[in-house]
Structure formats: structure tokens, C-alpha cells
C-alpha positions in Angstrom: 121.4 120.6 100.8 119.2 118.9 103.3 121.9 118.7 106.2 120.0 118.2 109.6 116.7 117.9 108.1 115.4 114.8 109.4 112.3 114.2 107.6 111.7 111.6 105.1 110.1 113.7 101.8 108.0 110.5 100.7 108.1 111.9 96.7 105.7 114.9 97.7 105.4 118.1 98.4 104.8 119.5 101.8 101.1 119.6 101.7 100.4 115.8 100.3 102.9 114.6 102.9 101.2 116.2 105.3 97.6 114.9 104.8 99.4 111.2 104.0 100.5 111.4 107.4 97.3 112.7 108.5 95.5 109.8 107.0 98.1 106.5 108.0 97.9 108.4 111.9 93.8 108.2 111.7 94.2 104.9 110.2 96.7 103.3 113.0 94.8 104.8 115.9 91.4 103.7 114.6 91.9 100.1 113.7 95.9 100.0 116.0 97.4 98.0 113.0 97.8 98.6 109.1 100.5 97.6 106.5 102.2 100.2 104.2 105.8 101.0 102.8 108.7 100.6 105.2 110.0 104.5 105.0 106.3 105.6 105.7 105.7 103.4 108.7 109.3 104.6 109.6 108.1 108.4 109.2 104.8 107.8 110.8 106.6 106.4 113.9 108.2 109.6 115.3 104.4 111.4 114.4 102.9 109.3 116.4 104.8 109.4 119.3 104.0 113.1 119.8 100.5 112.7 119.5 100.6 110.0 122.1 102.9 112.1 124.7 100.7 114.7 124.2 97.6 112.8 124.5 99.1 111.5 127.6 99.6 115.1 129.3 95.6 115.3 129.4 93.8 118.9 129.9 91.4 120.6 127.6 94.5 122.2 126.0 96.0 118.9 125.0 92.4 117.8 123.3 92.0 121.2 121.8 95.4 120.7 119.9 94.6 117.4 118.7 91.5 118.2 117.6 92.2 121.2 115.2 94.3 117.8 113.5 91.6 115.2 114.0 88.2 114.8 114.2 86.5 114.2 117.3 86.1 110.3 117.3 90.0 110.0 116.5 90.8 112.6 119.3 88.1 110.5 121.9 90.0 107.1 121.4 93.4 108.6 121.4 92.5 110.4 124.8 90.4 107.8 126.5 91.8 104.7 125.2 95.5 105.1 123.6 97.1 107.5 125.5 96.1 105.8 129.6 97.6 102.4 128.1 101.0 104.3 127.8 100.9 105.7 131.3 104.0 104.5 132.6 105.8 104.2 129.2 108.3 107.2 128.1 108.6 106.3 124.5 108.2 103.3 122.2 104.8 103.1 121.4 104.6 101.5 117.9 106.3 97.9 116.7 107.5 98.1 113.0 107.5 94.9 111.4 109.2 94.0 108.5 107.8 92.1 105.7 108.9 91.2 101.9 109.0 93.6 98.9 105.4 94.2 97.2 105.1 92.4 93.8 104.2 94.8 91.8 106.8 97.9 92.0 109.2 95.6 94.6 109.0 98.4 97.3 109.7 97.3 101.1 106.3 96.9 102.8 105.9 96.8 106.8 103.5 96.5 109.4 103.3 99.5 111.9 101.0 98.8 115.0 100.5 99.8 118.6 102.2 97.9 120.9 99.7 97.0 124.0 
């Protein structure tokens, strides 16, 4: 029974989820928009956020904790760029946008993105 498990489980394993979400989070803060599947733009949301909020406390301990994630160019623009563009906001940092099902296996697609 998964009762108060909040976690979407994505068809994987713990590990593989783990590095997907690793890779969509390096994606979105690099290039700030991508398209994917609706659950994993809905999963990769609530990631997100933390690393922004934590991002925005600042301090050597904040970067040190991103970076055993991230590498060090990811960990720069999330620090220097990202996170003092969120300043004054308390939550709500992505847009999900929904779009039509993919042709090929009919899954529902979406557009995650930072808002500005």
C-alpha cells in the first residue's frame, strides 16, 4: 500500500528515477524551458522548488549541498542567476503548460519552465 507516499514512481526503480530527475532539473535550469510528459514535469515541480529555496538561503553550506547533486556550472547559475530572481517570491517558481498527447504512444506531454 502506498498510503501517504506522495511521490510519483515514473515506471522505475528508485535509482533511475532519481538520476531522471537529476537530468530534467540540469536540463530546466540550464536552458529554463523543456517539454516532457505531464506526470514528470508534475514530479519535477516540487524538486525544483527545494533547490530554488535552498538556493535562495545563500551561504557556502547551501552551495556545498547543491553541489554534491550538481556540477559546478549548474550550481553557479542556480546561485547567481536563478535563485536572486526569486527573492521576494515564497513558492511558485515553475509554469506547467499543457499540451496534446504525443503521437506515437498518446502519452500527455507538457511544457515546464521558469517563470521570470
Amino acid at each position: 500500500m502506498r498510503k501517504r507516499k506522495k511521490q510519483r514512481k515514473l515506471s522505475r526503480k528508485s535509482a533511475p528515477r532519481k538520476a531522471l530527475l537529476k537530468a530534467l532539473t540540469s536540463a530546466l535550469i540550464l536552458i529554463e524551458k523543456i517539454k516532457t510528459t505531464e506526470a514528470k514535469a508534475k514530479e519535477l515541480s516540487g524538486f525544483i522548488a527545494k533547490l530554488i529555496s535552498r538556493a535562495k538561503l545563500g551561504g557556502l553550506h547551501s552551495k556545498r549541498l547543491l553541489a554534491r547533486e550538481f556540477s559546478p556550472k549548474i550550481v553557479k547559475k542556480l546561485v547567481e542567476e536563478i535563485a536572486p530572481r526569486y527573492k521576494e517570491r515564497k513558492g511558485g517558481y515553475t509554469r506547467i503548460i499543457k499540451l496534446g498527447p504525443r503521437k506515437s504512444d498518446g502519452a500527455k506531454m507538457a511544457i515546464i519552465e521558469l517563470i521570470k
